[in-house]
N, C-alpha and C positions, 0 to 999 in steps of 0.2 A: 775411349771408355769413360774418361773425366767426364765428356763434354755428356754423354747418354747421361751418368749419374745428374751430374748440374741440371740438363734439361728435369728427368725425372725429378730433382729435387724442387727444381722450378715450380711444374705442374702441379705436384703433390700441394706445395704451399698455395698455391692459388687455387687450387680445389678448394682448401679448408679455409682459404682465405674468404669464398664466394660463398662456402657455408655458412661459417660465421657472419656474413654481411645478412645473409638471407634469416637466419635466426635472429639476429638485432632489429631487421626490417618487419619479419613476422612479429617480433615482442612490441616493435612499433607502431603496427597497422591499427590494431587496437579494437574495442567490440565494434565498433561499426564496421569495419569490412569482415569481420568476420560473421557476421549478422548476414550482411551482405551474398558472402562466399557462401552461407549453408543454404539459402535459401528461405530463411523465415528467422521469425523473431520469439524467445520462449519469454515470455509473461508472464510473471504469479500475479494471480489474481483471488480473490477470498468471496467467494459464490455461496454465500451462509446468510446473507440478510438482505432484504429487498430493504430500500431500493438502490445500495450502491452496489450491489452484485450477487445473483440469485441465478437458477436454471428455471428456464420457462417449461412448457408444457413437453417440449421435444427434446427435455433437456439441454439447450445450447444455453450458455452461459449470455446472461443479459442483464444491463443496470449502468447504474452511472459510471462507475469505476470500468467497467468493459465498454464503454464506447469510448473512452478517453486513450484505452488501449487501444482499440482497432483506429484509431484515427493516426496515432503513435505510427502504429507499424505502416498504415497508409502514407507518412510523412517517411517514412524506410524504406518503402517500395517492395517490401516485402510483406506475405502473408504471418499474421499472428498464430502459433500457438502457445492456448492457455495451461497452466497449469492453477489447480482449486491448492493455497497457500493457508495453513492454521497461522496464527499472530504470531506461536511461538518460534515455526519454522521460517518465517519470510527472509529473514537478515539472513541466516545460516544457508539457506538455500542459491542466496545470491551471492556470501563469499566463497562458498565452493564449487562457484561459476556451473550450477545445474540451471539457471535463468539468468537473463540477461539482465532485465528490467522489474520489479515488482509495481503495478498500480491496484493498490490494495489497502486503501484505506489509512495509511503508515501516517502516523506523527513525525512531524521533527520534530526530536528532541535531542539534547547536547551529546547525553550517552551514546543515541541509534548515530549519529552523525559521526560517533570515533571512527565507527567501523563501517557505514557506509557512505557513498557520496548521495546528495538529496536534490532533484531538480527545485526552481522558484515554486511555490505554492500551486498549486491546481486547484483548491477546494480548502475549504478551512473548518474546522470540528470544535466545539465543545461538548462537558459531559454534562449529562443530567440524571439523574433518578427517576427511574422508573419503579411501581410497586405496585400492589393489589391494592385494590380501592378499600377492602379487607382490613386492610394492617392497618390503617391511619397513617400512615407515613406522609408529616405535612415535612419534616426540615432532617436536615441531618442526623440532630439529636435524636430525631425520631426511628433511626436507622440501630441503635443499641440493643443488642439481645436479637436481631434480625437476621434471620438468614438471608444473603449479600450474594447474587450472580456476578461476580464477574470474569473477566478474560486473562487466563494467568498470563504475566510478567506487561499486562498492558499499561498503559497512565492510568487506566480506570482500578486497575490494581493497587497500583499509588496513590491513587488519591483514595479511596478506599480505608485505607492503614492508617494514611496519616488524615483526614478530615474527619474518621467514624471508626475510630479503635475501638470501638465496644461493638461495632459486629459481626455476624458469625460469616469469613467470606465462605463464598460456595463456588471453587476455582473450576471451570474449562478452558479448554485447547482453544475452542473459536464460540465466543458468545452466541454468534447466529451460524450455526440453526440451536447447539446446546441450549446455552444460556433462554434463547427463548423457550423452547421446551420446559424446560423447567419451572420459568412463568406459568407458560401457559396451563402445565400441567397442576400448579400453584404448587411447587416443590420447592420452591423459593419466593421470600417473602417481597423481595427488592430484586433491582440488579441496576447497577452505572455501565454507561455506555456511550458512544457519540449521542449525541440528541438526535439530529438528523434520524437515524434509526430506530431511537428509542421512542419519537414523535409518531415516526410512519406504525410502527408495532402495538403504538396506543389506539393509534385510530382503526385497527385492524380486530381489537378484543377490547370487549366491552368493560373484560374487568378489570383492566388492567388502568394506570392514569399516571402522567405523568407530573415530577414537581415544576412549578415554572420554571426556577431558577437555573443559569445554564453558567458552568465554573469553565473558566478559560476560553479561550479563544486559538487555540491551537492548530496552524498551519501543517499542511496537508501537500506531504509531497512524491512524488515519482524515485523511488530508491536505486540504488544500483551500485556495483562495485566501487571502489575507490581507484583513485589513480589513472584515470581514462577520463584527462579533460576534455579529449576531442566528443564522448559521447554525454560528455555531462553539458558540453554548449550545444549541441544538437538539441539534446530535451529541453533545456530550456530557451532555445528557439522556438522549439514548437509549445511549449507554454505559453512563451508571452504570445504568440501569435494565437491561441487558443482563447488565451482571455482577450484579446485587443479585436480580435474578429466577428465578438458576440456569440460564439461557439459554446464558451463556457454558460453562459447567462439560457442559451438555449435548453441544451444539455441540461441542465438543474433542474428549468420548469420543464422538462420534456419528463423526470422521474417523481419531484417533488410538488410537482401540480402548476399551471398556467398562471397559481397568481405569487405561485411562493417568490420571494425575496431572495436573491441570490447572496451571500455575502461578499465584500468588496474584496478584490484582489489586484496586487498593483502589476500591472501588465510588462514592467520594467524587469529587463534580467540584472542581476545585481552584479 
């Protein structure tokens, strides 16, 4: 009777023994097999402004930021799906693991960096001022008593506040498609924004113009949970091999025209 219990008490312990290995194992596997395991990979992606991510004619999601994705999941071996990401929700959405990866246009910045991990640079952003040819908007100062598009809690938000305290802002969820509308519809007088897009949006409407001047130089990266080094060295595998393969330089002039200038990005994983 001892010897049944003892065995019994044996098995039971190695039951919960195997359990527990396999729960440590599953907490260590980590996003990539689980990427792996579902069968695909979920991407936010911010589909509101040509040319880094827009819906074409058939509505499929297309732009520089979604080929960067589908190449991502092609280096996964698994099929992408996208989800259309506001500025405000991208971080929130990736630490309550409803996406894996966000390529979406994201700053690194020290703050976004508490709370998520960031791959090496993909693309690199500054902002500019955009306005109606209308308002005379030559310099910042020119910005005072102005009503201001921009993208709430973005950089373009901060700099906003603190470069042009005197104007009126005018906050949306996602600059593009809002923030433009609102240009377009001339329901604002300004709006800041990456250049890159604020450049493509000038050349698109006649009345619109942009200032030359371009504030920062702010790196651009692939976000994603914290605490999963194995999938933060993966992504920035496929970065550096992205920029070092002439992929990136492609990619740019393939959305921002055959002569545009890519900006320089250093191919090294840090």
């Amino acid at each position: 009777m001892q010897h049944g219990l003892t065995l019994k008490t044996t098995l039971g312990r190695c039951a919960a023994g195997a359990l527990l290995m396999l729960m440590v194992t599953s907490a260590l596997a980590g996003r990539i097999e689980e990427i792996k395991a579902r069968g695909y990979v979920r991407i936010g992606v911010s589909l509101g402004g040509e040319p880094v991510g827009f819906r074409n004619a058939a509505n499929e999601p297309v732009g520089y930021d979604v080929d960067v994705a589908k190449q991502l999941a092609a280096r996964l071996g698994v099929p992408v799906r996208f989800s259309d990401v506001s500025s405000d929700a991208r971080i929130s959405m990736l630490r309550s693991k409803q996406l894996d990866l966000v390529v979406a246009n994201v700053s690194i910045t020290p703050q976004r960096a508490r709370v998520v991990d960031f791959s090496m640079p993909y693309n690199v952003a500054g902002l500019r001022v955009i306005a109606q040819k209308s308002a005379h908007v030559k310099s910042l100062a020119d910005l005072a008593g102005k009503r201001v598009v921009v993208g709430r809690g973005t950089t373009a938000d901060a700099f906003l506040r603190h470069s042009a305290p005197g104007a009126v802002p005018v906050y949306t969820d996602n600059f593009a498609p809002d923030g433009v509308l609102l240009l377009q519809q001339k329901r604002a007088d300004a709006g800041i924004e990456d250049a890159s897009l604020l450049d493509y949006l000038a050349s698109k409407n006649p009345q619109l113009e942009t200032l030359p001047a371009m504030y920062g130089n702010t790196p651009i990266g692939i976000a994603m949970a914290k605490d999963d080094p194995a999938l933060l060295q993966f992504v920035n595998g496929f970065v550096a091999d992205y920029v070092r393969s002439g992929a990136y330089a492609a990619n740019y002039r393939k959305w921002w025209g055959a002569k545009a200038v890519p900006p320089s990005l250093s191919p090294q994983v840090k």
